[in-house]
The first five atom37 places (N, CA, C, CB, O) and aatype in JSON, in Angstrom:
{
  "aatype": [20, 20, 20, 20, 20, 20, 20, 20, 20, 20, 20, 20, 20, 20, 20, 20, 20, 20, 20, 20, 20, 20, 20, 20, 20, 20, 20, 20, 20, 20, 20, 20, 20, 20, 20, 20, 20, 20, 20, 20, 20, 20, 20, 20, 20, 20, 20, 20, 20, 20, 20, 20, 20, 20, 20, 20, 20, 20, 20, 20, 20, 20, 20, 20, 20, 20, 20, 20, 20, 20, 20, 20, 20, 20, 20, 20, 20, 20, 20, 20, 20, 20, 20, 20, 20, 20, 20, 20, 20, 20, 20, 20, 20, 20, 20, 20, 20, 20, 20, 20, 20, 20, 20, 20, 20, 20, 20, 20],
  "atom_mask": [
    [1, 1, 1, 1, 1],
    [1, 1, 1, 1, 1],
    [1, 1, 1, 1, 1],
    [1, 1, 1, 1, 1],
    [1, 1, 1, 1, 1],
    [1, 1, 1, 1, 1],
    [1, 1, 1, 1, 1],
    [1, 1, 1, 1, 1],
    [1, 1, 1, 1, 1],
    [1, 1, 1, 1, 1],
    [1, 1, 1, 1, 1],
    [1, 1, 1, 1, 1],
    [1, 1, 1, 1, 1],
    [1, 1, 1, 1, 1],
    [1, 1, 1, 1, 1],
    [1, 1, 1, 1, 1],
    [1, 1, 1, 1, 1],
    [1, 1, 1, 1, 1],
    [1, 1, 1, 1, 1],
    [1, 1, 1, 1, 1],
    [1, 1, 1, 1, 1],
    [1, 1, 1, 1, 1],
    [1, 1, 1, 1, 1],
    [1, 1, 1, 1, 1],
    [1, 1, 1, 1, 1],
    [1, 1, 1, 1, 1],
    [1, 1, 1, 1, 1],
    [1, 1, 1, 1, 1],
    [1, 1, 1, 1, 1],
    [1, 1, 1, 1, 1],
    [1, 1, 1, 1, 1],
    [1, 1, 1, 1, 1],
    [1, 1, 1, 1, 1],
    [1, 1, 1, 1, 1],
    [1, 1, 1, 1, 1],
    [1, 1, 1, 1, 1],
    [1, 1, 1, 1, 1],
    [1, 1, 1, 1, 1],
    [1, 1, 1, 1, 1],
    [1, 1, 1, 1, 1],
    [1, 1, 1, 1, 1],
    [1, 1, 1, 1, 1],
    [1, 1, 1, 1, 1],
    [1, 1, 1, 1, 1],
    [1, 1, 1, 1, 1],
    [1, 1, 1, 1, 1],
    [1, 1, 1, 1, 1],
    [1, 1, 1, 1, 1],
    [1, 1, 1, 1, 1],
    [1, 1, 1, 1, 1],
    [1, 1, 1, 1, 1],
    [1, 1, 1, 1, 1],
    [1, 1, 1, 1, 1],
    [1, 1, 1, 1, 1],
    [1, 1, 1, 1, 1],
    [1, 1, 1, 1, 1],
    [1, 1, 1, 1, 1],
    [1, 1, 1, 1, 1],
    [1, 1, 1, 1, 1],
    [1, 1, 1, 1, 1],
    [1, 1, 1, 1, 1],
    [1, 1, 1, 1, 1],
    [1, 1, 1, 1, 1],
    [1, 1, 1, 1, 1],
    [1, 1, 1, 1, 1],
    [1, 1, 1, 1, 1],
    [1, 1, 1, 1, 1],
    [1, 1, 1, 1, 1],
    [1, 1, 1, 1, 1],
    [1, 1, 1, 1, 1],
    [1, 1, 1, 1, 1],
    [1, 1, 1, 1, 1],
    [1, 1, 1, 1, 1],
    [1, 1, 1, 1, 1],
    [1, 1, 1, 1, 1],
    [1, 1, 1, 1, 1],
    [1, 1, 1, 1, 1],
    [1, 1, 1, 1, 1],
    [1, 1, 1, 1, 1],
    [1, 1, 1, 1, 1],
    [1, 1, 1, 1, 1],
    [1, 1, 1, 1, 1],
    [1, 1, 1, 1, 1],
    [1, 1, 1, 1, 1],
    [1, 1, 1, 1, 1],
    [1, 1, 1, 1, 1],
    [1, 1, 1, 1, 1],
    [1, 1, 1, 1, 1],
    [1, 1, 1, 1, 1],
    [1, 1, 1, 1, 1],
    [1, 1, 1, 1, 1],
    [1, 1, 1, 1, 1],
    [1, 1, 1, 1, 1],
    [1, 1, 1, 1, 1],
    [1, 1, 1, 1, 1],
    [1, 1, 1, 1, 1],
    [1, 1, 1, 1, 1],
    [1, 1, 1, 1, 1],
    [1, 1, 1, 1, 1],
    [1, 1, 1, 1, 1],
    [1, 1, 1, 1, 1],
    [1, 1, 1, 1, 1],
    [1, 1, 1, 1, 1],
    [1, 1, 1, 1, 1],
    [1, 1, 1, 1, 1],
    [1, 1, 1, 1, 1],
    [1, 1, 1, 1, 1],
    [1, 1, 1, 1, 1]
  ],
  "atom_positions": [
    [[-7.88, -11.31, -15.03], [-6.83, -10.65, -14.28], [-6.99, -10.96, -12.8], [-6.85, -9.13, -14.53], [-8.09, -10.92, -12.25]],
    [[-5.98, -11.23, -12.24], [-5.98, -11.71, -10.41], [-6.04, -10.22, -10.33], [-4.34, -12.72, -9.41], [-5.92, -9.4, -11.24]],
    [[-6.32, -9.98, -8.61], [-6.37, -8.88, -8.07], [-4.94, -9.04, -6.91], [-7.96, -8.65, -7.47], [-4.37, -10.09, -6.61]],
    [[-4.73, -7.99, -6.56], [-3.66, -7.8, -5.96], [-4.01, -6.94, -4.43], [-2.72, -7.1, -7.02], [-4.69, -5.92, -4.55]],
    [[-3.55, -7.32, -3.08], [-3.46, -5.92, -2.48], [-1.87, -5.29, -2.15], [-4.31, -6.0, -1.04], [-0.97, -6.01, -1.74]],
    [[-1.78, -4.45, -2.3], [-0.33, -3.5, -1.97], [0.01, -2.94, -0.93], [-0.16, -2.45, -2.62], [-0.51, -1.83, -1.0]],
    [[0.51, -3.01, -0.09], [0.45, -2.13, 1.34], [2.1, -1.03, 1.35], [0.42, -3.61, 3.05], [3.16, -1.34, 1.9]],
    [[1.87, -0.07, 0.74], [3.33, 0.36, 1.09], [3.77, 1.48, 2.55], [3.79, 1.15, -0.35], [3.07, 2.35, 3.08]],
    [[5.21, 1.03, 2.89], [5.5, 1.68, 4.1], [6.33, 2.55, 3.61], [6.02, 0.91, 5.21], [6.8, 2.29, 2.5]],
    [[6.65, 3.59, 4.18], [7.65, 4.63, 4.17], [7.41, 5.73, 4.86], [7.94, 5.03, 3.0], [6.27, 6.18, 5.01]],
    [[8.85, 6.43, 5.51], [8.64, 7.87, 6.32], [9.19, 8.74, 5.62], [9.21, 8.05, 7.73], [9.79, 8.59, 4.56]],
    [[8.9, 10.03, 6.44], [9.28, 11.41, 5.07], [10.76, 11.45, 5.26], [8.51, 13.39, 5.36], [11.33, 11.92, 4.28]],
    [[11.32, 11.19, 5.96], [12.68, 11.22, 6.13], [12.98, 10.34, 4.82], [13.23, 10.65, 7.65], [13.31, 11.16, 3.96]],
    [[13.02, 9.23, 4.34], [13.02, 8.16, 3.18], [12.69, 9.28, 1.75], [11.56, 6.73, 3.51], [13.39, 9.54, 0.78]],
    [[11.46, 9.7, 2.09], [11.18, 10.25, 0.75], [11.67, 11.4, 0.47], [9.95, 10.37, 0.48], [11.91, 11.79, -0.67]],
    [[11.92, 12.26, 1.91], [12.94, 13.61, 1.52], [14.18, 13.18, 0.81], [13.5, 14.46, 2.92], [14.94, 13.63, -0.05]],
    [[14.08, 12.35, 1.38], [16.07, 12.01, 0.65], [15.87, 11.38, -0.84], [17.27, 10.36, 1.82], [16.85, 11.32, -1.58]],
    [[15.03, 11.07, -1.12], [15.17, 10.64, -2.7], [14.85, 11.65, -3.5], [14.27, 9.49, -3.17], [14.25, 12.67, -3.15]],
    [[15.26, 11.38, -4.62], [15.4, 12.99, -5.86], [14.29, 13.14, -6.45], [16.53, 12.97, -7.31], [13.8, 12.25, -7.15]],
    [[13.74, 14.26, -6.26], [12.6, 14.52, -6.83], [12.56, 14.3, -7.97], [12.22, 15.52, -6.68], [11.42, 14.76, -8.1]],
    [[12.76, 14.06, -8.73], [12.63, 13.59, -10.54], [12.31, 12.07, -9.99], [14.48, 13.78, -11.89], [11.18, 11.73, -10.33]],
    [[12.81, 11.35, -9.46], [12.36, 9.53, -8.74], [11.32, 10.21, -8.02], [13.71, 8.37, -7.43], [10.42, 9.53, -8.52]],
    [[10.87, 10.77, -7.48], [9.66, 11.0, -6.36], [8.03, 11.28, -7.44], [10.18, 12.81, -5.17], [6.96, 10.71, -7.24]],
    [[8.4, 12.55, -8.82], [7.69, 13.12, -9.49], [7.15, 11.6, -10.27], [8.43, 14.38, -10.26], [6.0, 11.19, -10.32]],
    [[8.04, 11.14, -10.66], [7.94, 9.98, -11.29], [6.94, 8.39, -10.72], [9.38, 9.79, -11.38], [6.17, 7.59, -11.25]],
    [[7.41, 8.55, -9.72], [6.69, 7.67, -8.84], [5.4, 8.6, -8.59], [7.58, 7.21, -7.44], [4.43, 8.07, -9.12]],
    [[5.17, 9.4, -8.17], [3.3, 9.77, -8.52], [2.92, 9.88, -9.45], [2.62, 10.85, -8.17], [1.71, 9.71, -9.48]],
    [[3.56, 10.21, -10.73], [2.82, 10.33, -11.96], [2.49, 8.94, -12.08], [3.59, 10.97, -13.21], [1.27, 8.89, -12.18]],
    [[3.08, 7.58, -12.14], [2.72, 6.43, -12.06], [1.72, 5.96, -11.06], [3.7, 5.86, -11.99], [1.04, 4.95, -11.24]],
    [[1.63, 6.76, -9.93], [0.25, 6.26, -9.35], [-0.75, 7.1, -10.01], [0.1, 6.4, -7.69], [-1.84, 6.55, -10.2]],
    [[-0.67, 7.92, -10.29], [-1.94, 8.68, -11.21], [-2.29, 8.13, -11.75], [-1.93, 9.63, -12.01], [-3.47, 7.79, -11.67]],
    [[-1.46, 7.69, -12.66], [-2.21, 6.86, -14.47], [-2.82, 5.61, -13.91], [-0.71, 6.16, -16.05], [-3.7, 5.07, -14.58]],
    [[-2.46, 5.06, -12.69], [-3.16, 3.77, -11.72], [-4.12, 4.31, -11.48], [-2.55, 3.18, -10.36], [-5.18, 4.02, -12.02]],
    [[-3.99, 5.25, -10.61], [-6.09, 5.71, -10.27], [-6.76, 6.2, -11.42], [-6.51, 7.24, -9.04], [-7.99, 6.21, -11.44]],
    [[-5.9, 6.72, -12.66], [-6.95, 7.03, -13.45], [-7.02, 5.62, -14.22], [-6.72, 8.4, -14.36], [-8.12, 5.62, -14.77]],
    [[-6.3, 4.28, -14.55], [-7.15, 3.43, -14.99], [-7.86, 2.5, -13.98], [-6.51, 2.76, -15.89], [-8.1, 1.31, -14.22]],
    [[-8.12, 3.02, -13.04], [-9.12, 2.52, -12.21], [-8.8, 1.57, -10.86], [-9.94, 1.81, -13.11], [-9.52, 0.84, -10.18]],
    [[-7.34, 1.93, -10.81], [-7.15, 1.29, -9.24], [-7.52, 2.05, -8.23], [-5.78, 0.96, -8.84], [-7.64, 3.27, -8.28]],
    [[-7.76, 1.12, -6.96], [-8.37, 2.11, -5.89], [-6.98, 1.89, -4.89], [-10.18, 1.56, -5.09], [-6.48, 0.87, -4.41]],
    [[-6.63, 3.2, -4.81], [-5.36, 3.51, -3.9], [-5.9, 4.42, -2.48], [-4.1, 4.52, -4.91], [-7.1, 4.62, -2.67]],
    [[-5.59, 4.86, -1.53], [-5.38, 5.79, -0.92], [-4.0, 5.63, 0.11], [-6.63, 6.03, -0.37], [-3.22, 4.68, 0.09]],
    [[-3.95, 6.54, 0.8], [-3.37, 7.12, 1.64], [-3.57, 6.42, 3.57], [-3.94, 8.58, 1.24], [-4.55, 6.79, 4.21]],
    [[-2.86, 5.77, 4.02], [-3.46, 4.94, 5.19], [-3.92, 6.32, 6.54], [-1.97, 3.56, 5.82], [-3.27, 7.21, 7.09]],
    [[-4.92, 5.98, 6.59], [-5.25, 6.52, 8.26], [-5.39, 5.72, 9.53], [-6.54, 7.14, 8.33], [-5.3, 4.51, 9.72]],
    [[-5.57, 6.51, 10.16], [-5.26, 5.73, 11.56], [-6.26, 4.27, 11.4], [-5.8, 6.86, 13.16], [-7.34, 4.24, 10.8]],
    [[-5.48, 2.87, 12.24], [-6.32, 1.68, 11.96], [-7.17, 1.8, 13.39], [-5.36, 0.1, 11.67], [-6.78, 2.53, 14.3]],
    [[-8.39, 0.97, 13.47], [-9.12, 0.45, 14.42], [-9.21, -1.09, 14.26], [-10.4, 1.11, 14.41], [-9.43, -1.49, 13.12]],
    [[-9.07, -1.97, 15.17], [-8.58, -3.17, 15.24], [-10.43, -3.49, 15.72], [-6.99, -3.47, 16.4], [-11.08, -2.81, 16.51]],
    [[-10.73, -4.27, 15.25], [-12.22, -4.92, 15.32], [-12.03, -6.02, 15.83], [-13.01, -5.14, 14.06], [-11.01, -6.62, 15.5]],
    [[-12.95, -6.63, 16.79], [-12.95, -8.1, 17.28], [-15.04, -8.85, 17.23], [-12.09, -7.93, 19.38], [-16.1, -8.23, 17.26]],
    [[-14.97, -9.22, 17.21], [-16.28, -10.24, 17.61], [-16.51, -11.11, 17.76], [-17.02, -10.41, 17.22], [-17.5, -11.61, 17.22]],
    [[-15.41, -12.07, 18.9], [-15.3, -13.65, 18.83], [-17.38, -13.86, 19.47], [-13.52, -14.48, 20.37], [-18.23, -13.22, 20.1]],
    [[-17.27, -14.89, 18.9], [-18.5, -15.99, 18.65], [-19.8, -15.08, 18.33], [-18.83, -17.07, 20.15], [-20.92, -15.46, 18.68]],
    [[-19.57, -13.81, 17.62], [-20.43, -12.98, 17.3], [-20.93, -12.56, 18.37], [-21.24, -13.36, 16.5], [-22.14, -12.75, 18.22]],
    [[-20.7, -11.95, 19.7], [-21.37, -11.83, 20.7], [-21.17, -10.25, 21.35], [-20.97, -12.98, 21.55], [-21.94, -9.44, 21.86]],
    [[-19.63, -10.26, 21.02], [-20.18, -8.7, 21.72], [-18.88, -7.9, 20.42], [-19.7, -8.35, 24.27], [-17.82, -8.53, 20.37]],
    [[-18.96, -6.83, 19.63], [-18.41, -5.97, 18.86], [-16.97, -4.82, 20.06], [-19.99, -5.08, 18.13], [-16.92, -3.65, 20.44]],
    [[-16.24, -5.81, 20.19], [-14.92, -4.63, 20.5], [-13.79, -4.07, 19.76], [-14.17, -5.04, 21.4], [-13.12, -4.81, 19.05]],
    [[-13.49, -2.61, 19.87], [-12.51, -1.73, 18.74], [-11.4, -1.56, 20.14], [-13.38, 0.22, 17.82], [-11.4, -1.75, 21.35]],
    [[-10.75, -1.21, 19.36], [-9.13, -1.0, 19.88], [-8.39, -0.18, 18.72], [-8.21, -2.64, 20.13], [-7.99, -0.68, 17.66]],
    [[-8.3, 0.95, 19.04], [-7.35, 2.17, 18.63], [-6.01, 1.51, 18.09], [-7.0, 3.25, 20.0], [-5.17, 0.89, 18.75]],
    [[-6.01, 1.82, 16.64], [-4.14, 1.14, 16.61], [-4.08, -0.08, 15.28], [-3.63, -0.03, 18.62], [-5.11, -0.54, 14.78]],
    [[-2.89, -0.42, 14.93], [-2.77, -1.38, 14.18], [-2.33, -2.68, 14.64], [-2.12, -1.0, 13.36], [-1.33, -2.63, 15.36]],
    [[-2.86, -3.99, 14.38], [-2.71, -4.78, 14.69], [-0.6, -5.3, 14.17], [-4.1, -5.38, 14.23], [0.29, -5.87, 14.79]],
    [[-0.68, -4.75, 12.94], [0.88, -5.2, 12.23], [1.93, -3.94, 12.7], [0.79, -5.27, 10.15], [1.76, -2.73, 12.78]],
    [[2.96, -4.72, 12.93], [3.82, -3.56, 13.49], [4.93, -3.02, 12.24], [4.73, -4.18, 14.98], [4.19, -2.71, 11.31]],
    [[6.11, -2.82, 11.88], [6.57, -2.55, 11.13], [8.09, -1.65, 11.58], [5.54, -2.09, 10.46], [8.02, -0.92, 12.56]],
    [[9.13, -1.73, 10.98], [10.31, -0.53, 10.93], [9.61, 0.86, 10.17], [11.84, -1.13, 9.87], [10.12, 1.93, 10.52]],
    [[8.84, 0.9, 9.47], [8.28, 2.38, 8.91], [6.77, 1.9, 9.27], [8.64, 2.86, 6.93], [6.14, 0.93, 9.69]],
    [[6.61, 3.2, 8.83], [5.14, 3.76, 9.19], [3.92, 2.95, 7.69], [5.28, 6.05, 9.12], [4.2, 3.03, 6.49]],
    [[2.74, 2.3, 8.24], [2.23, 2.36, 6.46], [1.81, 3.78, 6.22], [0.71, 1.25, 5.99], [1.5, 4.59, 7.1]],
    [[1.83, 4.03, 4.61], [1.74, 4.91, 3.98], [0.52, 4.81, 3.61], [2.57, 5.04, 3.19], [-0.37, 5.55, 4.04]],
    [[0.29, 3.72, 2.62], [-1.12, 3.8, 1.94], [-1.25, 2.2, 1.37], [-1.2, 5.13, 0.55], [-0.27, 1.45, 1.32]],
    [[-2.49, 1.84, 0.97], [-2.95, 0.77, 0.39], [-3.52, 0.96, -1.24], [-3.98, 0.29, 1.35], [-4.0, 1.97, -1.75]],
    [[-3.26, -0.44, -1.88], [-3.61, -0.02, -3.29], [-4.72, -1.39, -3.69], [-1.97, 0.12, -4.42], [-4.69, -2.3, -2.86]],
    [[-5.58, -1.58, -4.78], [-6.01, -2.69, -4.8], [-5.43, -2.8, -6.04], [-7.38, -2.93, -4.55], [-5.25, -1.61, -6.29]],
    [[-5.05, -3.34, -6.89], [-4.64, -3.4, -8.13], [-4.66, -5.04, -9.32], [-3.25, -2.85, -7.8], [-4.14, -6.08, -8.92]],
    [[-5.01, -4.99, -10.02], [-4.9, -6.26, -11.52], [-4.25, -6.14, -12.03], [-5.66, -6.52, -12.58], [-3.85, -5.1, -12.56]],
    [[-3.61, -7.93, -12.1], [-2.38, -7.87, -12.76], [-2.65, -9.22, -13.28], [-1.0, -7.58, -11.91], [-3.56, -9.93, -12.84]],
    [[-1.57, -9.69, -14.52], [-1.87, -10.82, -15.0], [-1.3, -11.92, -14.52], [-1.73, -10.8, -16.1], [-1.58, -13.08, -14.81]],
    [[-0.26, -11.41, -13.56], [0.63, -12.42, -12.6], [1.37, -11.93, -11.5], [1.66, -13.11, -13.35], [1.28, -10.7, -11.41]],
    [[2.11, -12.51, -10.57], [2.22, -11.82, -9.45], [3.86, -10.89, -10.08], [2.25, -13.04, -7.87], [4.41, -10.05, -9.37]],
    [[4.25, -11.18, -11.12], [5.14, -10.74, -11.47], [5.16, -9.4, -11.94], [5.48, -11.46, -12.11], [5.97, -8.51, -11.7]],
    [[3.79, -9.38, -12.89], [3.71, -8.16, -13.44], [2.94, -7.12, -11.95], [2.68, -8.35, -15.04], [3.31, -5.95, -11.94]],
    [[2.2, -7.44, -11.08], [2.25, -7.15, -10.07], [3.04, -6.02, -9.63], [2.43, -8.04, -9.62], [2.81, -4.81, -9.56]],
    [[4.46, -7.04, -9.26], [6.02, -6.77, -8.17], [6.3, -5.75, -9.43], [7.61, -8.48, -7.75], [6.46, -4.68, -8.85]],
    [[6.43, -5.51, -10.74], [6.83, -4.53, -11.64], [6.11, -3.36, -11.14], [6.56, -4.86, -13.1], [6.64, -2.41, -10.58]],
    [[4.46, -3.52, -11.48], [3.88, -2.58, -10.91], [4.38, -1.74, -9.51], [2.79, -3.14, -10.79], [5.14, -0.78, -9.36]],
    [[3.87, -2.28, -8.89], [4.42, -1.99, -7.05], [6.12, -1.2, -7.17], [4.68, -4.13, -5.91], [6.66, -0.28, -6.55]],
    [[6.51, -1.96, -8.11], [7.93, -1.26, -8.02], [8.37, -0.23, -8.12], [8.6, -1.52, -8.59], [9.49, 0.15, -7.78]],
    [[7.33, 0.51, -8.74], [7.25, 1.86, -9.45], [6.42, 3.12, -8.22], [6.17, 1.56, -11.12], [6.32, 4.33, -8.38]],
    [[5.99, 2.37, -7.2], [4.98, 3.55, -6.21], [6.11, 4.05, -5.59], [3.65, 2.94, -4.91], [7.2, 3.49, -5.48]],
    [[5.7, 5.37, -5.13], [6.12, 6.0, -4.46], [6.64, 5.72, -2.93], [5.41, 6.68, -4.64], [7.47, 6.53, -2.51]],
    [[6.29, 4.77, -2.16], [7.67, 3.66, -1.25], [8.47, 3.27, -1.38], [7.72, 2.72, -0.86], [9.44, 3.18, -0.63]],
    [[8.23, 2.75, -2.83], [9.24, 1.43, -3.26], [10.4, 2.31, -3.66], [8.67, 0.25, -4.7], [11.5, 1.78, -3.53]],
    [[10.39, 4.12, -4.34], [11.7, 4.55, -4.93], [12.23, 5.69, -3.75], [11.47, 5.26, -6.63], [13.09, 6.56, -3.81]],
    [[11.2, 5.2, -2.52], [11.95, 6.54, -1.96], [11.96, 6.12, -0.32], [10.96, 8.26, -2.34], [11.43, 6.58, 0.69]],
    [[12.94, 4.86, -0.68], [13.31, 4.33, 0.59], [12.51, 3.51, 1.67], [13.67, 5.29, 1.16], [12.87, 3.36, 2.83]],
    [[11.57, 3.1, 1.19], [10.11, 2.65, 2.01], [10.28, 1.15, 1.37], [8.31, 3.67, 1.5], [11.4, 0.8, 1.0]],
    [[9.34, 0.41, 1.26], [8.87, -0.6, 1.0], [7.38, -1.18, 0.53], [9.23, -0.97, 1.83], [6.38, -0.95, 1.21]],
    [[7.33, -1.84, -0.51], [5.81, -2.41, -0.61], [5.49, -3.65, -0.79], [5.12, -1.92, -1.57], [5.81, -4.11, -1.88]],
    [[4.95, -4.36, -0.02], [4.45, -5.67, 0.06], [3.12, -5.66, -1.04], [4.04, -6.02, 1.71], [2.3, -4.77, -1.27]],
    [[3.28, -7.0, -1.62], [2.53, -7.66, -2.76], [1.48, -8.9, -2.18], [3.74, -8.32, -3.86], [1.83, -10.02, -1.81]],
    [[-0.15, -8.28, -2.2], [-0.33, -9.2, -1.34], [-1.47, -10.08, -2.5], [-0.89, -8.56, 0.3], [-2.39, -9.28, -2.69]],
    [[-1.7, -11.26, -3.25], [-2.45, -11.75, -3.76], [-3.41, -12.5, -3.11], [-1.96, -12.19, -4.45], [-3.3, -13.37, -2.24]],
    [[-4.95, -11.73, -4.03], [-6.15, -11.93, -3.48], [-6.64, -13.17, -3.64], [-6.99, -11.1, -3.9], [-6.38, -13.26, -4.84]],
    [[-7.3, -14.53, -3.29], [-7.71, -15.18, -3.66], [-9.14, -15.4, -3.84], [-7.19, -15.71, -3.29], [-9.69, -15.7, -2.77]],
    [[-9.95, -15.34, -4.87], [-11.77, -15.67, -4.98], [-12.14, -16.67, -4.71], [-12.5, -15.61, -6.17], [-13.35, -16.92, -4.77]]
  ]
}
């Protein structure tokens, strides 16, 4: 199975407005994901890391990627193709409630 990363965006304004039966639905589907063993959470604030030529360690408050919504959360997820993937992803809670989720494939 390839691995996948997921990054989905969305604001509550997006998810207020979608119908809770699409909202209930879309977490019960991330559930049954963390309970078969994907690692999801919830995004917190980023710190942007640097260490050109390994010499001195500088942070910077903030995200490097900008965006029209806010990120929400990250997922790591296996899939047998990037297709079954985009099915997956299709189903989180961004993707039905006005947000968006990018499909990002890992390479080993």
């Amino acid at each position: 199975m390839a691995k996948f990363v997921t990054i989905g965006y969305g604001d509550q304004a997006g998810y207020d407005s979608t119908d809770a039966d699409v909202r209930n639905a879309a977490h019960t589907h991330d559930a049954q994901l963390r309970l078969d063993g994907v690692v999801m959470g919830i995004a917190g604030q980023a710190v942007q890391v640097r260490n050109h030529d390994a010499a001195e360690v500088t942070t910077k408050a903030g995200a490097f990627m900008t965006s029209e919504l806010p990120i929400a959360g990250f997922a790591i997820i296996e899939a047998a193709t990037l297709d079954e993937a985009i099915t997956i992803a299709s189903q989180a809670p961004c993707a039905v409630a006005h947000g968006v989720v990018e499909v990002w494939p890992l390479h080993e």
